[in-house]
PDB file of N, CA, C and O in Angstrom, chain B, residues numbered from 101:
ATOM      1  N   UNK B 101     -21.798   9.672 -14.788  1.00  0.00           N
ATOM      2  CA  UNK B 101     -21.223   8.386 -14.476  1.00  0.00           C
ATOM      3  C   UNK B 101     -19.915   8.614 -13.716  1.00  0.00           C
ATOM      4  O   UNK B 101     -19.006   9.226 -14.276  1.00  0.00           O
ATOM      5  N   UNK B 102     -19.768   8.138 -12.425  1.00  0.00           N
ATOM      6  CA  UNK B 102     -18.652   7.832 -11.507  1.00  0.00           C
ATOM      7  C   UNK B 102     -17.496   7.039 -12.034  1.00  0.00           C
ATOM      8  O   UNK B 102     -17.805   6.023 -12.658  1.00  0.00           O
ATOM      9  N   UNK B 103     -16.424   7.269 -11.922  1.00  0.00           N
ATOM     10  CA  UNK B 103     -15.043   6.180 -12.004  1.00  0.00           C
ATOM     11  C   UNK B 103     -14.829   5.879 -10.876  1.00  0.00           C
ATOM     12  O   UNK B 103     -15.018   6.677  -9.958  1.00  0.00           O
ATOM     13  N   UNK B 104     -14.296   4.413 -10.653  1.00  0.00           N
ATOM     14  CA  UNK B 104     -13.733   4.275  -9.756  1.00  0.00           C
ATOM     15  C   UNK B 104     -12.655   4.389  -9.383  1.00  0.00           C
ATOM     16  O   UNK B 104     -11.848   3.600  -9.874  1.00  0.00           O
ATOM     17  N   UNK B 105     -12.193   5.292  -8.468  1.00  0.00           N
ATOM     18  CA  UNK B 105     -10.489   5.812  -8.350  1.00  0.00           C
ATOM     19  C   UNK B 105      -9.901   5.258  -7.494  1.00  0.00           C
ATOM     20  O   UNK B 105     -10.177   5.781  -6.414  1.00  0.00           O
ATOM     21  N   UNK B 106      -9.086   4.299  -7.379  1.00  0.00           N
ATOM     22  CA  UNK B 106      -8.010   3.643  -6.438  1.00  0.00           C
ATOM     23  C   UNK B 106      -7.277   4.358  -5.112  1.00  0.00           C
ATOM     24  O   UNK B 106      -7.077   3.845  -4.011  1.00  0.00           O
ATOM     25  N   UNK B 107      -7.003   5.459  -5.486  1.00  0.00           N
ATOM     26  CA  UNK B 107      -6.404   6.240  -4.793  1.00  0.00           C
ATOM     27  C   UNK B 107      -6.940   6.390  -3.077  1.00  0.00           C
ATOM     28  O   UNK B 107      -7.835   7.150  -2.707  1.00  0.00           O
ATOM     29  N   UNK B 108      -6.287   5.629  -2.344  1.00  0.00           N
ATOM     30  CA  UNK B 108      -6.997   6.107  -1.175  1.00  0.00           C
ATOM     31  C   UNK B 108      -6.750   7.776  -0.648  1.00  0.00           C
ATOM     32  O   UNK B 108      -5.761   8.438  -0.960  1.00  0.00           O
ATOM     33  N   UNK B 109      -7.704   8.189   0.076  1.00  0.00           N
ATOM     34  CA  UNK B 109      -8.175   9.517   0.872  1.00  0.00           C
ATOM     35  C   UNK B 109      -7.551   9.582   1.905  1.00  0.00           C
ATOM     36  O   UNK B 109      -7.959   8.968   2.890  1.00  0.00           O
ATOM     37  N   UNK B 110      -6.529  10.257   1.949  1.00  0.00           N
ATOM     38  CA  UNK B 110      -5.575  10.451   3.224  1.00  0.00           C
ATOM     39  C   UNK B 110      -5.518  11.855   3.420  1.00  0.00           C
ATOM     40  O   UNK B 110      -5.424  12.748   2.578  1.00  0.00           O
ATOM     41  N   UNK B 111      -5.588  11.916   4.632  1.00  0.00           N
ATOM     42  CA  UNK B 111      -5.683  13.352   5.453  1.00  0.00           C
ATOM     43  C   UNK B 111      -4.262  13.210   6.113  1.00  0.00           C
ATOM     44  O   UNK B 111      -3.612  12.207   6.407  1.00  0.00           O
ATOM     45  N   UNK B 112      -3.955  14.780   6.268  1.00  0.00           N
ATOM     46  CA  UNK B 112      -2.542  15.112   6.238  1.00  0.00           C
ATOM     47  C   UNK B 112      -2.247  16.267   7.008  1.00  0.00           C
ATOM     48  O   UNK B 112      -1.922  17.231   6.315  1.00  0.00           O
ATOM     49  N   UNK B 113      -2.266  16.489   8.404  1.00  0.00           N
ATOM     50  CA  UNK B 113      -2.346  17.052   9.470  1.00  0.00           C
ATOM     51  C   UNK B 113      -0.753  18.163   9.729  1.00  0.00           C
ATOM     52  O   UNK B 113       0.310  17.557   9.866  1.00  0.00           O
ATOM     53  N   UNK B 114      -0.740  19.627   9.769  1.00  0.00           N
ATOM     54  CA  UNK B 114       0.369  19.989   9.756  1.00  0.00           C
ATOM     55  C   UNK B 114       0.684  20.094  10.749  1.00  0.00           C
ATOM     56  O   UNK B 114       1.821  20.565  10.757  1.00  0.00           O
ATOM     57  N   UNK B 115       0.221  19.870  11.959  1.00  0.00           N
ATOM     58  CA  UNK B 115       0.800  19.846  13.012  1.00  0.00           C
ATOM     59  C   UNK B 115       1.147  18.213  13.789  1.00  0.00           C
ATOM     60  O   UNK B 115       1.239  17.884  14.972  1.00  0.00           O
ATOM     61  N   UNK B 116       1.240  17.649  12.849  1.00  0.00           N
ATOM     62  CA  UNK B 116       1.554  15.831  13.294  1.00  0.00           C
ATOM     63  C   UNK B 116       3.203  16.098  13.297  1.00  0.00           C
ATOM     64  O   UNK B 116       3.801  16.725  12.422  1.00  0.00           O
ATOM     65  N   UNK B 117       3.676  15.612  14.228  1.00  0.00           N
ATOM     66  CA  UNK B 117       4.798  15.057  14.556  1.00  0.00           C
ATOM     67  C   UNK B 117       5.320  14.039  13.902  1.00  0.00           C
ATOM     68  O   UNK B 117       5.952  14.288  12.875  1.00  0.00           O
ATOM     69  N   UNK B 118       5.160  12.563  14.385  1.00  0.00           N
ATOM     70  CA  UNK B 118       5.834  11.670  14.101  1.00  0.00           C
ATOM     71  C   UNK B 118       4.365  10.532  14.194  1.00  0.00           C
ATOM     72  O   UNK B 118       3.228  10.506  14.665  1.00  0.00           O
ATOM     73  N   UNK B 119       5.073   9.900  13.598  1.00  0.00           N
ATOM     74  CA  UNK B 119       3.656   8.074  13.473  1.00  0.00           C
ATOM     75  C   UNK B 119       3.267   7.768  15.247  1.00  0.00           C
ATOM     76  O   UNK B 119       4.067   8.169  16.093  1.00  0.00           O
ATOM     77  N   UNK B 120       2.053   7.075  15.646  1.00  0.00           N
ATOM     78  CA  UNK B 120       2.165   6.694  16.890  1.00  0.00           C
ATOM     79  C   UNK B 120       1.829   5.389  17.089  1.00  0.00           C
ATOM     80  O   UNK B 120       1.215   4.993  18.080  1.00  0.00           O
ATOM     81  N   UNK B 121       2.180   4.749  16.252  1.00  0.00           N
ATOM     82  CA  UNK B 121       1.695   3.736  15.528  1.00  0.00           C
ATOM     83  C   UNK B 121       3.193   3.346  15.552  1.00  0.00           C
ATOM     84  O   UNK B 121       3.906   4.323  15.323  1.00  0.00           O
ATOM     85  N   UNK B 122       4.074   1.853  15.827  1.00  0.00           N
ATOM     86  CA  UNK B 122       5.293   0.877  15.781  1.00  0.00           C
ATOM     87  C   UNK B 122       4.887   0.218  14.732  1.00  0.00           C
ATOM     88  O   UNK B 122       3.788  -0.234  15.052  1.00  0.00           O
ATOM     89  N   UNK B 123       5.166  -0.144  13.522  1.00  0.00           N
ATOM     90  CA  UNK B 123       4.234  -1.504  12.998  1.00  0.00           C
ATOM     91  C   UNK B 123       3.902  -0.879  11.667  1.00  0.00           C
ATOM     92  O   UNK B 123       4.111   0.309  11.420  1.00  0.00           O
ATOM     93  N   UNK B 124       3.188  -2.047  10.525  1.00  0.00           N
ATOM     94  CA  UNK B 124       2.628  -1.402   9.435  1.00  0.00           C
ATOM     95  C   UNK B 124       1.148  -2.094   9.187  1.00  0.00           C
ATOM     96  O   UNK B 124       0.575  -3.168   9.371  1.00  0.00           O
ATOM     97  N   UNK B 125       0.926  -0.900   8.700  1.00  0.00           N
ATOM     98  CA  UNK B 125      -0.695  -0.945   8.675  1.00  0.00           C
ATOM     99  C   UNK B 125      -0.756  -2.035   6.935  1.00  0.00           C
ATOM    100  O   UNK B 125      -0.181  -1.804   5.871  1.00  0.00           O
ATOM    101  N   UNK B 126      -1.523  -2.978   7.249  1.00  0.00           N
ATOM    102  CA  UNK B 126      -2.304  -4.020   6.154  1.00  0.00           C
ATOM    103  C   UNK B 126      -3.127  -3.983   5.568  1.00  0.00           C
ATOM    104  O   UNK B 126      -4.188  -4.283   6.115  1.00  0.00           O
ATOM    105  N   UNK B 127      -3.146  -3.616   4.180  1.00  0.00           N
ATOM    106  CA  UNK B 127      -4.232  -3.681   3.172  1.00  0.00           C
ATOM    107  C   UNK B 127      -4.707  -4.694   2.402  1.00  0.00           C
ATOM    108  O   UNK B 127      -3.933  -5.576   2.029  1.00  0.00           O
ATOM    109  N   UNK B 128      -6.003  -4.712   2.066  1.00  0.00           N
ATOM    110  CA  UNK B 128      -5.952  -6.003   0.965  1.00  0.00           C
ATOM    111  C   UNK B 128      -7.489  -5.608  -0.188  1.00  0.00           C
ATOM    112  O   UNK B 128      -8.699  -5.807  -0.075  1.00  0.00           O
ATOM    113  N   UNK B 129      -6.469  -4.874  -1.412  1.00  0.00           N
ATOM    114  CA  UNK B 129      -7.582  -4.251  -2.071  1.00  0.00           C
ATOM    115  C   UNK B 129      -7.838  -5.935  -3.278  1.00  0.00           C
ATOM    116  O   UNK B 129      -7.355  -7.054  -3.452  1.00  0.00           O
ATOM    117  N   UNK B 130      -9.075  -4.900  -3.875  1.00  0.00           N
ATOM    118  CA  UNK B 130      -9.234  -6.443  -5.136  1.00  0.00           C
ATOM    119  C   UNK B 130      -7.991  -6.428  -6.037  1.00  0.00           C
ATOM    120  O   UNK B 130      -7.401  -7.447  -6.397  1.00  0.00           O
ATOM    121  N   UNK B 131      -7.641  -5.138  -6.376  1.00  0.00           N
ATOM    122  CA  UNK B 131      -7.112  -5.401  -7.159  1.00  0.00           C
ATOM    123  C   UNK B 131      -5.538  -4.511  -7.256  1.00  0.00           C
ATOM    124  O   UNK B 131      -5.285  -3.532  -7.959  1.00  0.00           O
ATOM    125  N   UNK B 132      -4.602  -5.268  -6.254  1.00  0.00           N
ATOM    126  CA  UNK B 132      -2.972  -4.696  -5.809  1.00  0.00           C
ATOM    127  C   UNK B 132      -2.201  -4.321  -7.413  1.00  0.00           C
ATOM    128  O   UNK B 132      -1.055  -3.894  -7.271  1.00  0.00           O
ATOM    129  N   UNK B 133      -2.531  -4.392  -8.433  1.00  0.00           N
ATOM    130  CA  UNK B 133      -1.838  -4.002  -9.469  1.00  0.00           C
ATOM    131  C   UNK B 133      -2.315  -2.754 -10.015  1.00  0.00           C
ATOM    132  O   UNK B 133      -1.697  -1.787 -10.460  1.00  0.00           O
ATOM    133  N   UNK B 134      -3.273  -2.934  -9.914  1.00  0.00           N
ATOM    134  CA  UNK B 134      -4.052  -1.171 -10.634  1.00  0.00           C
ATOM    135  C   UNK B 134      -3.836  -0.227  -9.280  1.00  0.00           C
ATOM    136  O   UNK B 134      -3.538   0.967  -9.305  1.00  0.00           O
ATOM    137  N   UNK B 135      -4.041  -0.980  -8.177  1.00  0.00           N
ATOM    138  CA  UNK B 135      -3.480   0.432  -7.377  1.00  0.00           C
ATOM    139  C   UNK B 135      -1.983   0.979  -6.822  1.00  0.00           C
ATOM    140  O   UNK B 135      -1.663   1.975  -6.173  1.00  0.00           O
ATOM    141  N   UNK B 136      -1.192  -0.189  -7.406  1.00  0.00           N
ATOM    142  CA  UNK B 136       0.205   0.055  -7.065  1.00  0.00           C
ATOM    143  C   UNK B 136       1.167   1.318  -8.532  1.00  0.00           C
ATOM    144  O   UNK B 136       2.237   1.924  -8.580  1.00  0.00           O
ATOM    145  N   UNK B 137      -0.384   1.078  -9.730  1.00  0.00           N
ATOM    146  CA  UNK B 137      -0.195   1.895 -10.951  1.00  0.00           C
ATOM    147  C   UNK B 137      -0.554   3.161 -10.881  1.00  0.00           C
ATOM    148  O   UNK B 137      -0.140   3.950 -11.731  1.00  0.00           O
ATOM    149  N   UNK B 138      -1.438   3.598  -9.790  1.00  0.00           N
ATOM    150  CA  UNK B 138      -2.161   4.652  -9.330  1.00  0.00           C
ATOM    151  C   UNK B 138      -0.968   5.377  -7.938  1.00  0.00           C
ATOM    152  O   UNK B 138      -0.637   6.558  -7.839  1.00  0.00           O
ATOM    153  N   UNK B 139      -0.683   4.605  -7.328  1.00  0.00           N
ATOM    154  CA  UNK B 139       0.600   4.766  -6.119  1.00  0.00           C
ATOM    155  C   UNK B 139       1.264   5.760  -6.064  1.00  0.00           C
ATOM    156  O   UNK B 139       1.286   6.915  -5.637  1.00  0.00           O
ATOM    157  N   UNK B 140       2.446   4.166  -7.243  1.00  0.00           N
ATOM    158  CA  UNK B 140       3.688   4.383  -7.339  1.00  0.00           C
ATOM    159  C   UNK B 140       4.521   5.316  -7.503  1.00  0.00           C
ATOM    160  O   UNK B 140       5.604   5.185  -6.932  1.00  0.00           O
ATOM    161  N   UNK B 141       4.269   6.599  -8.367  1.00  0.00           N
ATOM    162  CA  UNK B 141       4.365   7.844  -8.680  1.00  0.00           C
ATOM    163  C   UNK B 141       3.840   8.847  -7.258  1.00  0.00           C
ATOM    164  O   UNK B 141       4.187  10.018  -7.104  1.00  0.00           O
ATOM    165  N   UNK B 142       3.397   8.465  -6.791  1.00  0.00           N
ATOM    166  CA  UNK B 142       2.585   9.498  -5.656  1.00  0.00           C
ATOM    167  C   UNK B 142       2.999   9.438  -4.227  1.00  0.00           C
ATOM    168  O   UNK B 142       2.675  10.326  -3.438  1.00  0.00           O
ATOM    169  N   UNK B 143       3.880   8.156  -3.802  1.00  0.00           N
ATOM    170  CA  UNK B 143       4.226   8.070  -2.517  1.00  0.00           C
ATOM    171  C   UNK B 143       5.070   7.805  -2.245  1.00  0.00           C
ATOM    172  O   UNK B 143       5.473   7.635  -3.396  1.00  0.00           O
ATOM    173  N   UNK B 144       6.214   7.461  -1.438  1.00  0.00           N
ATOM    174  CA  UNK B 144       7.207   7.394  -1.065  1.00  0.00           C
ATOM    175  C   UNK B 144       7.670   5.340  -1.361  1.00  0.00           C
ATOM    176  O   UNK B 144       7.895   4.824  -0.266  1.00  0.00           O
ATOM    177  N   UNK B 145       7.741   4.789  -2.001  1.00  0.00           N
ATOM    178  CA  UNK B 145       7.871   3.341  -2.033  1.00  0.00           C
ATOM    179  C   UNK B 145       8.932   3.167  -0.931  1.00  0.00           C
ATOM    180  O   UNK B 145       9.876   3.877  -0.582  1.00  0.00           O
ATOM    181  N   UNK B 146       8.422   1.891  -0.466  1.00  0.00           N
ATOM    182  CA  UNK B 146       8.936   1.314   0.425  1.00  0.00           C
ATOM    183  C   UNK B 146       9.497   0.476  -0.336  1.00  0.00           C
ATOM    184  O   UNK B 146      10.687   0.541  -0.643  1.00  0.00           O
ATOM    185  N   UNK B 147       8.455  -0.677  -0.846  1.00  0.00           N
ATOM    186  CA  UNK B 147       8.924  -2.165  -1.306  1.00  0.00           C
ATOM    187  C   UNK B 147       7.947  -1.804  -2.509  1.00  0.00           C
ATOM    188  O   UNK B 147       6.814  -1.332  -2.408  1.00  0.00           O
ATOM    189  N   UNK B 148       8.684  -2.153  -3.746  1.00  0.00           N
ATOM    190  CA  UNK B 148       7.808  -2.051  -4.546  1.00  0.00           C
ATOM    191  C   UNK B 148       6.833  -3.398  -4.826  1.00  0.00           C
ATOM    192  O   UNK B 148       6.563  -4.214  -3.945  1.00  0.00           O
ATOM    193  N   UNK B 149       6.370  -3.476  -6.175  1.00  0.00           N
ATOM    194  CA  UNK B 149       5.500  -4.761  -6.107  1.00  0.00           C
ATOM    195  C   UNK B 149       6.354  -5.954  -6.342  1.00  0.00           C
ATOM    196  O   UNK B 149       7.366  -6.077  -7.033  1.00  0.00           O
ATOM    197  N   UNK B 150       5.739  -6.758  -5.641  1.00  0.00           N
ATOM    198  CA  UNK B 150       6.656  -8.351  -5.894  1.00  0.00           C
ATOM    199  C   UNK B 150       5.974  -9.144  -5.474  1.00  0.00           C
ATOM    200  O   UNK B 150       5.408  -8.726  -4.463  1.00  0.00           O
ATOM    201  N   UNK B 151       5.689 -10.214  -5.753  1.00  0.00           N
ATOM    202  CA  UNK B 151       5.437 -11.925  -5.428  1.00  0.00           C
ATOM    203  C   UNK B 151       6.100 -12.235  -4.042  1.00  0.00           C
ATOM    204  O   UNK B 151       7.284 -12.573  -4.045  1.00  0.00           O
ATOM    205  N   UNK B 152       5.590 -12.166  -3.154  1.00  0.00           N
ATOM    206  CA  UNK B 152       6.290 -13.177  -2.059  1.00  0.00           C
ATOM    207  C   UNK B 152       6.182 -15.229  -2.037  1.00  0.00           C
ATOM    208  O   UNK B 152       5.816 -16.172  -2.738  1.00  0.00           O
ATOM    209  N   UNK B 153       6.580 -15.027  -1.169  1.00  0.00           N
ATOM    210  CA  UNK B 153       7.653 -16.997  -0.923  1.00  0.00           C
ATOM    211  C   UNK B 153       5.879 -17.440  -0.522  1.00  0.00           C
ATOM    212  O   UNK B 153       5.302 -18.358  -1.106  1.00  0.00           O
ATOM    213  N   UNK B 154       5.189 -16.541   0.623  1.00  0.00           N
ATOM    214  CA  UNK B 154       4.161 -16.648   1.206  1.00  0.00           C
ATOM    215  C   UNK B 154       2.800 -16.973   0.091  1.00  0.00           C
ATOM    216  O   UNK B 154       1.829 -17.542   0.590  1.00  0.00           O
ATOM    217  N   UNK B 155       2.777 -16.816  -0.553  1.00  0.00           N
ATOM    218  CA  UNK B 155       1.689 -16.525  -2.055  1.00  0.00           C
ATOM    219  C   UNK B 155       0.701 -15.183  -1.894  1.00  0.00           C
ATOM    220  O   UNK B 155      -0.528 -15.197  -1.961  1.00  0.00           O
ATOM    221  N   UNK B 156       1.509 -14.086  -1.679  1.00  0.00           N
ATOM    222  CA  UNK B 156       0.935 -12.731  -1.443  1.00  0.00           C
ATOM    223  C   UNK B 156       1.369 -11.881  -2.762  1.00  0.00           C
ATOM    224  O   UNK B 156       2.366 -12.294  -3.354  1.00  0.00           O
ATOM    225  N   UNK B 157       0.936 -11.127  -3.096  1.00  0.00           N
ATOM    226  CA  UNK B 157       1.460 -10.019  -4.495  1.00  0.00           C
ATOM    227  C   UNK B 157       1.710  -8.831  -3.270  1.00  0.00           C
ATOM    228  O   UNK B 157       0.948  -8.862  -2.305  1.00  0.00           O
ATOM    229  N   UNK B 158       2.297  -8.264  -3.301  1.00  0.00           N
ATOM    230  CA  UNK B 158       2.760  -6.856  -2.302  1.00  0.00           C
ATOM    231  C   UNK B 158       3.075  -5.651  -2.544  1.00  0.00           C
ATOM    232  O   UNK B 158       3.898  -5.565  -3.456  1.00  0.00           O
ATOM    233  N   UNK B 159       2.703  -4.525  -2.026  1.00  0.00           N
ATOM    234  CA  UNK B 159       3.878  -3.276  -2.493  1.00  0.00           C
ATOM    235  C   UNK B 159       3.528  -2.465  -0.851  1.00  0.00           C
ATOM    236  O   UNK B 159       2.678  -2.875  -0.060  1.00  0.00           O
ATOM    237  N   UNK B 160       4.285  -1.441  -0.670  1.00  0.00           N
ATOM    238  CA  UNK B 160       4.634  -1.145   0.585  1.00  0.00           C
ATOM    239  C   UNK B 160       4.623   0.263   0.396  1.00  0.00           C
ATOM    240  O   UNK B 160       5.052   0.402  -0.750  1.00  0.00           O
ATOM    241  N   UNK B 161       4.334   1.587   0.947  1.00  0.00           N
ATOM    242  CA  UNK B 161       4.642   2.342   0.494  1.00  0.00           C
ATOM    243  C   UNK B 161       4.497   3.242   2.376  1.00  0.00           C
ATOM    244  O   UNK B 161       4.074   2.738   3.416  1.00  0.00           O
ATOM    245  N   UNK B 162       5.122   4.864   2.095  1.00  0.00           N
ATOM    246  CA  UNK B 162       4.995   5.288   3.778  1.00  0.00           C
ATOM    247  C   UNK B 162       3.572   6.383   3.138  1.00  0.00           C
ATOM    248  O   UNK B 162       3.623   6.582   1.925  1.00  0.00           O
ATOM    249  N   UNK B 163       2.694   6.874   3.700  1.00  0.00           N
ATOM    250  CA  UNK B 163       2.002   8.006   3.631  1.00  0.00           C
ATOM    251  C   UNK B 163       2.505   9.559   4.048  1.00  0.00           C
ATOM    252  O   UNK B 163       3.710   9.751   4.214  1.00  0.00           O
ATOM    253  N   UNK B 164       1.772  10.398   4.171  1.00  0.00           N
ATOM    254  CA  UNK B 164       1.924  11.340   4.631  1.00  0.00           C
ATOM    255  C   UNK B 164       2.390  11.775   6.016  1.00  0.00           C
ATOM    256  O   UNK B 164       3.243  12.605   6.329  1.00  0.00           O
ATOM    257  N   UNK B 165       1.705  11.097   6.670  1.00  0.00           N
ATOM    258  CA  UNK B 165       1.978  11.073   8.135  1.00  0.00           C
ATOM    259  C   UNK B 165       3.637  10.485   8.471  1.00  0.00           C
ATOM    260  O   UNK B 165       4.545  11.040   9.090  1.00  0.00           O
ATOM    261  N   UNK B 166       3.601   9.448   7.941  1.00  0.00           N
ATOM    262  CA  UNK B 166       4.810   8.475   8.016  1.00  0.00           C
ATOM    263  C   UNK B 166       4.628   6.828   8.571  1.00  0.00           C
ATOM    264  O   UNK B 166       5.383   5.943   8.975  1.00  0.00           O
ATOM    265  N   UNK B 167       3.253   6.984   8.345  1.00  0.00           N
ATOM    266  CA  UNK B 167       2.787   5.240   8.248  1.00  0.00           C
ATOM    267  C   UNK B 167       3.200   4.449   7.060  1.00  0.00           C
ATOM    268  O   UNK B 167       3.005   4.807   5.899  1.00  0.00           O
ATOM    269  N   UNK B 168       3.790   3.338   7.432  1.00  0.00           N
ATOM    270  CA  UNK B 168       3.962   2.221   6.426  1.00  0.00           C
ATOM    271  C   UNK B 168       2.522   1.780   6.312  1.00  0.00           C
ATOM    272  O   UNK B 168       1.830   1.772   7.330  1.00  0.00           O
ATOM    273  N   UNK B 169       1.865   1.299   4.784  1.00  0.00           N
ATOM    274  CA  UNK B 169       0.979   0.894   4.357  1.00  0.00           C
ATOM    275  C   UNK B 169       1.201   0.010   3.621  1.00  0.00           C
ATOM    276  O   UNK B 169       1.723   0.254   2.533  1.00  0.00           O
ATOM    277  N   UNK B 170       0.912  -1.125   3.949  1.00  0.00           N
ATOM    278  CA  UNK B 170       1.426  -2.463   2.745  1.00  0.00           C
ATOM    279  C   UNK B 170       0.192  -2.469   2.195  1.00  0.00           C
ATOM    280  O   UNK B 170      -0.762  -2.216   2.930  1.00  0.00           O
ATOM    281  N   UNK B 171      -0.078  -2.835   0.426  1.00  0.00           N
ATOM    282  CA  UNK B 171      -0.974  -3.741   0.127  1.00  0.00           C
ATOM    283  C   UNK B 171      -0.524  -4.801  -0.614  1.00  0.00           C
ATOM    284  O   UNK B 171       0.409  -5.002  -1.392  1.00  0.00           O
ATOM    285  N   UNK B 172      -1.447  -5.429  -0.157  1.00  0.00           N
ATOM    286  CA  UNK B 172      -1.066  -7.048  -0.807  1.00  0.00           C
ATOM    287  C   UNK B 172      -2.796  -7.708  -0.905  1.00  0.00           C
ATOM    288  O   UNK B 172      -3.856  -7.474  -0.325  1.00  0.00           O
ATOM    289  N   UNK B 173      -2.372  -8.541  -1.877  1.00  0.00           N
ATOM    290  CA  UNK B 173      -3.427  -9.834  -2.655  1.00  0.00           C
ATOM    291  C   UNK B 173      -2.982 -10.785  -2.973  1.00  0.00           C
ATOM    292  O   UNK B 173      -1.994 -10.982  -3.681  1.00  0.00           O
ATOM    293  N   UNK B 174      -3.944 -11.775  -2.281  1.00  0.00           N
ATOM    294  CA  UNK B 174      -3.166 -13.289  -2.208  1.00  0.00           C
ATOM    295  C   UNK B 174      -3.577 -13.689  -3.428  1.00  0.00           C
ATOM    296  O   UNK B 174      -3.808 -12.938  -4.376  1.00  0.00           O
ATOM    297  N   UNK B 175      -3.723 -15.519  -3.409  1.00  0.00           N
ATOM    298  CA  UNK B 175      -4.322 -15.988  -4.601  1.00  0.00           C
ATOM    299  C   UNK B 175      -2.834 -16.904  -5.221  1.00  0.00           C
ATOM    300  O   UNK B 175      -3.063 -18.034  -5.654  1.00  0.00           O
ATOM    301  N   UNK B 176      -1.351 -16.396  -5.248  1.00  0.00           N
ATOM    302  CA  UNK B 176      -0.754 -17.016  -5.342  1.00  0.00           C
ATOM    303  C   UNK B 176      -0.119 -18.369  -4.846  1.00  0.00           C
ATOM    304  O   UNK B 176      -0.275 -18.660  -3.660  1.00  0.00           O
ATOM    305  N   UNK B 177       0.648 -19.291  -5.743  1.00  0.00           N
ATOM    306  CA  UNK B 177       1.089 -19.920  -4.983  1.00  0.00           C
ATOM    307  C   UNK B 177       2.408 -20.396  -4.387  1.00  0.00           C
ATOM    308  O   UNK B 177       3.437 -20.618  -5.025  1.00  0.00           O
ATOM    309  N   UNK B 178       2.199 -20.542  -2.836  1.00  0.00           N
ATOM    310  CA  UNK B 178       3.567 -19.850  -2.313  1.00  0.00           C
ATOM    311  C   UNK B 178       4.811 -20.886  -2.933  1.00  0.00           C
ATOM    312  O   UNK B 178       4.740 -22.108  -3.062  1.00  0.00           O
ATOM    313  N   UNK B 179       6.117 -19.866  -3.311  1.00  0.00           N
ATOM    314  CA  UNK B 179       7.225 -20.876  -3.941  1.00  0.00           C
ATOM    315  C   UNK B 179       7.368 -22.130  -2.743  1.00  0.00           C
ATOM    316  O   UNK B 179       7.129 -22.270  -1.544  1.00  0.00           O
ATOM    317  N   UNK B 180       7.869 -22.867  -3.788  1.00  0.00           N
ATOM    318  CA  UNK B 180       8.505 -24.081  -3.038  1.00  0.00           C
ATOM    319  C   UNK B 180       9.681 -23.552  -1.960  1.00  0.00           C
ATOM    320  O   UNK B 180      10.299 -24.365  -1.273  1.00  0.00           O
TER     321      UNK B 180
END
């Protein structure tokens, strides 16, 4: 029997320079709390998790390379 592991599969190149990529890359898993628990410990946080104004749940983190990776899950509702 398989688990399902949150953790995304990132490849990690030693001869990469710098990002070529301006901008951050957008995620939107089912479930932004179990994988921000799986993360958080493992990557560099950007923004940790929080509720935005927008009705998004969020956390931000850079990878290996040096890409920003947000994930977020909506469903909330945005503050007044």
């Amino acid at each position: 029997m398989s688990r399902y592991n949150p953790l995304p599969r990132i490849l990690c190149f030693d001869d990469f320079e710098s990002p070529c990529l301006t901008g951050t890359i957008y995620l939107y898993p089912d479930d932004v709390d179990a994988l921000w628990e799986a993360l958080k410990n493992h990557a560099e946080v950007i923004q940790a998790l929080q509720n935005t104004y927008y009705g998004l749940r969020e956390f931000a983190v850079k990878d290996c390379n040096g890409y920003i990776l947000s994930f977020g899950q909506g469903g909330l509702d945005p503050l007044p």
